[in-house]
C-alpha positions in Angstrom: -5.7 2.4 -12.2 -5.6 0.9 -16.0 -2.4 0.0 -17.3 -3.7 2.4 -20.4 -3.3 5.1 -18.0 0.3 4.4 -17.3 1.6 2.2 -20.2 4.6 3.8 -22.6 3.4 0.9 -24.3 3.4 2.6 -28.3 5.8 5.3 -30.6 3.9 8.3 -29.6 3.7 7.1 -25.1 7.9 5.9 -25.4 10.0 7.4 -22.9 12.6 9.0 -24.8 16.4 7.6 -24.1 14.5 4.9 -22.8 13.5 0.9 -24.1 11.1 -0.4 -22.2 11.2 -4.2 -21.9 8.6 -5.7 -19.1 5.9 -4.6 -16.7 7.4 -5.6 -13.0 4.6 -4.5 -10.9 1.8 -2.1 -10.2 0.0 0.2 -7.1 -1.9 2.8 -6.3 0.6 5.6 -6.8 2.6 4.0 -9.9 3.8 1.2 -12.3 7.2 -0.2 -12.3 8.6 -1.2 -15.9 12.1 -3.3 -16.5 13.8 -0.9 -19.4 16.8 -0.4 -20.9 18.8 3.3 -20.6 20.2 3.5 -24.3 22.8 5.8 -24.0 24.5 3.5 -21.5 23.7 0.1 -22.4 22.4 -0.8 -18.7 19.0 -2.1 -17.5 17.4 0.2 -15.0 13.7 0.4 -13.0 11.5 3.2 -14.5 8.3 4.1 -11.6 5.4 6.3 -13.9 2.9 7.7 -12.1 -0.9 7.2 -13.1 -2.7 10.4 -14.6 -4.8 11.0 -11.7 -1.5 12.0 -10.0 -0.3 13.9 -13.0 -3.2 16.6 -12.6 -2.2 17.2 -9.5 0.2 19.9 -9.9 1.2 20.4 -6.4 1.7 16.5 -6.3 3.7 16.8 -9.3 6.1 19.6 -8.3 7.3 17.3 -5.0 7.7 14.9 -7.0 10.5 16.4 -8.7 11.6 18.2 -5.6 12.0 14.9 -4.2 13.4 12.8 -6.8 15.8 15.0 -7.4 17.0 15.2 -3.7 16.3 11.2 -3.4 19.1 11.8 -6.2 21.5 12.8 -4.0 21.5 10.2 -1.3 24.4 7.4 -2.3 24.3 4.4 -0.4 25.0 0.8 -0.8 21.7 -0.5 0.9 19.6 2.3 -0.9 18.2 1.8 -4.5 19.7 4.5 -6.5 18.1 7.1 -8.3 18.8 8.7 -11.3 16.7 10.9 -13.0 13.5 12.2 -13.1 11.3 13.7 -16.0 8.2 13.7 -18.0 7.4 12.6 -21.7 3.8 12.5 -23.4 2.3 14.0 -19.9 3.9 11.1 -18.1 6.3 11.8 -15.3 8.9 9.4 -14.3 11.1 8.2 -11.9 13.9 6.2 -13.3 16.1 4.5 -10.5 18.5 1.5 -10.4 17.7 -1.9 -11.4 18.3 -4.7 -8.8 17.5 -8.2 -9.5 16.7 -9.9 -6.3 13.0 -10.7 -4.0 11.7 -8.7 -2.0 11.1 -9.3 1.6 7.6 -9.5 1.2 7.6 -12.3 -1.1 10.3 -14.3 0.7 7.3 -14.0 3.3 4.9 -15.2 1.4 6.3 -17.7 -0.2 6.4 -19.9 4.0 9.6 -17.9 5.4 9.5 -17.1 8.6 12.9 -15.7 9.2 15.6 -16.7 11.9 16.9 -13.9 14.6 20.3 -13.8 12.8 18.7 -13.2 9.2 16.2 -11.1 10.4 18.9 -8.6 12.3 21.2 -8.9 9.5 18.9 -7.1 6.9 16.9 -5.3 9.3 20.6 -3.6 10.5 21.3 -2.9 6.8 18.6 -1.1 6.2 19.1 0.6 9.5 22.1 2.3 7.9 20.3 3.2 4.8 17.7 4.9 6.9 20.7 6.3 9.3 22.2 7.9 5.8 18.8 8.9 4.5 17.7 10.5 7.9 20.9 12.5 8.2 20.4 14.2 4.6 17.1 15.5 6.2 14.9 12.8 4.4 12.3 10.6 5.6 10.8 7.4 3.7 6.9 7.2 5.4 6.7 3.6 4.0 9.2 1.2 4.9 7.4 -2.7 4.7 8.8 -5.7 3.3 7.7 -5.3 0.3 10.4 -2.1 -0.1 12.7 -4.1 0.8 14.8 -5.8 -1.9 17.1 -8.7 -1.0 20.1 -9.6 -3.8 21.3 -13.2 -4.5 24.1 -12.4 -2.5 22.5 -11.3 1.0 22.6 -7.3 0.6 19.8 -5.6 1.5 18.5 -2.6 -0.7 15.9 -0.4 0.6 13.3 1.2 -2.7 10.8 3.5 -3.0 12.8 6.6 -1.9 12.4 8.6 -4.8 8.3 9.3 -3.4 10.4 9.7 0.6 9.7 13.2 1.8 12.4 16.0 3.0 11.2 16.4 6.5 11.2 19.9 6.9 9.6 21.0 4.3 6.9 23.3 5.3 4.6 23.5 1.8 4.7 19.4 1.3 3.3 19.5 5.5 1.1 22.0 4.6 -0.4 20.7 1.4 -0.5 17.2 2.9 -2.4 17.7 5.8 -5.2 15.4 6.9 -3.4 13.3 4.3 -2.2 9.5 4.9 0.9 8.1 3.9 1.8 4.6 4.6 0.7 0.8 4.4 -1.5 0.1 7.3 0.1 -3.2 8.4 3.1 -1.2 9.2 2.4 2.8 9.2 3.6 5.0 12.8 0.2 6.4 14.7 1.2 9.6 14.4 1.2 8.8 10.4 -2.2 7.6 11.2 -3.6 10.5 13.3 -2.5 13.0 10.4 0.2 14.7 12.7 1.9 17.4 10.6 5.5 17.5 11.8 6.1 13.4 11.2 9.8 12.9 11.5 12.3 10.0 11.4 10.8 8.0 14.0 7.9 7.0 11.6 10.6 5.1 9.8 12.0 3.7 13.1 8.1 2.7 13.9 7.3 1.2 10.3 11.2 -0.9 10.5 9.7 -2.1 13.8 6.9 -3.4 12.4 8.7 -5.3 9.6 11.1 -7.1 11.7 8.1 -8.4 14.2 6.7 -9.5 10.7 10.0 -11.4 9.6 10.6 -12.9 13.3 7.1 -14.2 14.0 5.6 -14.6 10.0 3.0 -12.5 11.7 1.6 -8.6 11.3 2.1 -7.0 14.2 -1.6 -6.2 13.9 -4.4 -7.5 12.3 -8.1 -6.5 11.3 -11.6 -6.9 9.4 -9.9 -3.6 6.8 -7.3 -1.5 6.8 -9.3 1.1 9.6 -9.6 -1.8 12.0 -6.0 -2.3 11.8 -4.7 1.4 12.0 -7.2 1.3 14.6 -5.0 -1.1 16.8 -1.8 0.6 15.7 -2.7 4.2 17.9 -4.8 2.4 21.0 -4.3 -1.9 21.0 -1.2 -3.2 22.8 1.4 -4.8 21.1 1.8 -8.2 21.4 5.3 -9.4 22.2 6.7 -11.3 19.1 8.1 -13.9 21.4 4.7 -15.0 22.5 4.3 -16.1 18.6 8.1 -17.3 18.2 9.4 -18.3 21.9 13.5 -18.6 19.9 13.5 -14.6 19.7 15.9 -13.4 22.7 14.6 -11.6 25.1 16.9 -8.2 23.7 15.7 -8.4 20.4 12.0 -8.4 21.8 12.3 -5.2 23.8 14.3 -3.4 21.3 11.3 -4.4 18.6 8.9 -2.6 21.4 11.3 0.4 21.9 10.8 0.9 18.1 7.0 0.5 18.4 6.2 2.4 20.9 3.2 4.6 20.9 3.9 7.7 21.3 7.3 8.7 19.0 9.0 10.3 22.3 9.2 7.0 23.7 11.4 5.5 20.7 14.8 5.5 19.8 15.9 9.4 20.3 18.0 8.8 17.0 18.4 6.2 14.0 22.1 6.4 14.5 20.9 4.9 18.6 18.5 2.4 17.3 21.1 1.6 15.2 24.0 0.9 17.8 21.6 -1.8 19.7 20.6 -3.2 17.1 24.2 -3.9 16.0 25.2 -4.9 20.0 22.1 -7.4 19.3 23.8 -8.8 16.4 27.2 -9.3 18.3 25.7 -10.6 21.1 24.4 -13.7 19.1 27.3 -14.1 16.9 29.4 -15.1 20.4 27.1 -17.4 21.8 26.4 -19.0 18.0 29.4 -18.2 15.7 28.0 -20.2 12.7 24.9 -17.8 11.9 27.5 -14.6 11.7 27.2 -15.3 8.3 23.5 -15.9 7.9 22.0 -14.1 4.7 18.7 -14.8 3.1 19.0 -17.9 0.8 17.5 -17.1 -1.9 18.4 -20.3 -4.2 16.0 -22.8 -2.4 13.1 -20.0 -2.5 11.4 -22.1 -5.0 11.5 -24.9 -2.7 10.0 -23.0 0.1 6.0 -24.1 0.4 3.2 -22.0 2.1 3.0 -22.5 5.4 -0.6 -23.1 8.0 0.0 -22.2 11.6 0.4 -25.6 13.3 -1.5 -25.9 16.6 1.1 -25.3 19.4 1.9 -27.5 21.7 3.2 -26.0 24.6 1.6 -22.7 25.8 4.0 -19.5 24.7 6.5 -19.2 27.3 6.4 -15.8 29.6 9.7 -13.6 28.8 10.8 -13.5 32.1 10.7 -17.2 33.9 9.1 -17.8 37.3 9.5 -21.2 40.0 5.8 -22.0 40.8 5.1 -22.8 44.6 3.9 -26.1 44.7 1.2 -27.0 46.9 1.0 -29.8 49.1 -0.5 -33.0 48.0 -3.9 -34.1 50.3 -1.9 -37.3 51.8 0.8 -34.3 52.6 -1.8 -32.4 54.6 -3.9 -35.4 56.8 0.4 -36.2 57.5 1.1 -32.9 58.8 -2.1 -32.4 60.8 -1.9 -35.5 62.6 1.7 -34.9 63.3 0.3 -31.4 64.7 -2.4 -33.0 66.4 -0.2 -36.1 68.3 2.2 -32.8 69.3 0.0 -30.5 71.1 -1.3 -33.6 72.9 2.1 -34.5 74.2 2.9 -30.8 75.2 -0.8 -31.0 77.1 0.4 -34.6 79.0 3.5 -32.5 80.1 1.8 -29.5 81.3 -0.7 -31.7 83.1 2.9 -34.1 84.4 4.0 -30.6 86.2 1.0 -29.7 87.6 
């Protein structure tokens, strides 16, 4: 995609109402500009598709359909929308304007988050998703790179203005055999092109983001993005405290009740995922009451370095500990057969005695 093709950049591609001041980043399905919102004197986050997208007429209409009900959803952990529109055959999504990192690059930059951080944005974006879920959307891409952290520790999930409302039959339809998603993190049912994905893809894909904060770690990795997805429907899951032996042993089986395979065997509800993830939370604020307060720091960021995976030391240990038998030294055994051996002898002399 050439930034020709999705560039306001002179008079006749401007967005009307609109002033746009920087290019922030770039995908497959859009480009993200800084701008400024005239009318209101306030810096806001404009998402214009490419032209490939804008033929697509059936693309097009869901993308209003959606916008306008991603519109609707007000909630302090969600990045809010506000309008959507076309100008010069370029549609738009214009939301709010955060400044703050993304998980992703807090990732890449060496961070390999502690249990406290990690639950504390993971449980804000929870809610978000809880609120989301209960207006009848789903997102189909949460990853850390939708997640935004602000300079003061809140956690703002982005990107729903391209979520889908999850009962609506013509976007199933028109999407089948479609995929949706970011491999390192997508559900297997996303994957295996079921029709009727629900909320559960978003508990999956959350899942997958927290094993990636606790452990620096993919869940799964692969040659290309089919090898991987490949793993995501049939491969096991690795325990993340095999890569990171601090996690607690709840926090490890409620990040493989949110990956399970098959959707019936997750969380029945975000508002239930949500509740242990929370009792998680309050269980390590009592035994450590200094990380209660735990947000991402964002001011040393800079400082932080790219990290290569030492060689470990110690093999992982097992989640559940064991007491090895130990077996007997060889000086041990000769001991305990002679002993044997001067014994039955006696008990021979005495039988012989009595006789």
């Amino acid at each position: 995609m050439s930034e020709a093709d999705t560039t306001p950049n002179d008079q006749n591609r401007q967005i009307p109402g609109y002033q746009i001041l920087e290019k922030l980043g770039a995908g497959a399905m859009a480009v993200v500009f800084k701008a400024k919102q005239i009318s209101l004197d306030r810096v806001v986050a404009i998402k214009v598709l490419p032209k490939k997208l804008s033929a697509d007429v059936e693309y097009v209409e869901r993308f209003y359909q959606e916008g306008q009900a991603a519109a609707k959803l007000n909630h302090p952990n969600i990045v809010g929308a506000i309008d959507v529109a076309e100008a010069h055959g370029y549609h738009y999504f214009v939301m709010e304007y955060v400044e703050g990192l993304t998980v992703d690059d807090i990732i890449k930059a060496g961070k390999v988050y502690s249990e406290a951080e990690a639950l504390n944005i993971i449980i804000q974006i929870a809610r978000a998703l809880e609120h989301a879920h209960a207006q009848g959307m789903i997102h189909r891409d949460v990853k850390p790179k939708n997640i935004l952290i602000t300079s003061d520790g809140t956690a703002k999930l982005m990107d729903m203005g391209l979520a889908r409302v999850a009962d609506d039959a013509d976007a199933i339809a028109s999407e089948q055999g479609r995929l949706f998603g970011t491999p390192y993190y997508i559900s297997p049912e996303q994957i295996l092109g079921k029709p009727d994905v629900d909320f559960r893809c978003d508990i999956y894909s959350l899942g997958a983001t927290l094993f990636h904060m606790l452990t620096g770690k993919v869940p799964f990795e692969g040659e290309d993005a089919k090898a991987v997805m490949i793993k995501h429907v049939k491969q096991a899951l690795t325990p993340p405290d095999r890569l990171n032996i601090d996690i607690s042993f709840g926090t490890v089986k409620v990040v493989q009740h949110m990956m399970a395979k098959h959707r019936h065997e997750r969380f029945d509800s975000t508002g239930e995922m949500l509740s242990e993830l929370e009792s998680l939370d309050f269980l390590l604020e009592v035994e450590n009451p200094a990380d209660s307060t735990i947000r991402a720091d964002l001011s040393h960021l800079n400082a932080l370095k790219p990290k290569t995976a030492p060689a470990p030391k110690t093999a992982p240990k097992p989640s559940v500990e064991y007491v090895p038998v130990k077996n007997p030294t060889n000086t041990n055994l000769i001991i305990a057969l002679v002993v044997s051996g001067v014994i039955n002898i006696l008990l021979i002399l005495l039988l012989l005695a009595k006789l």
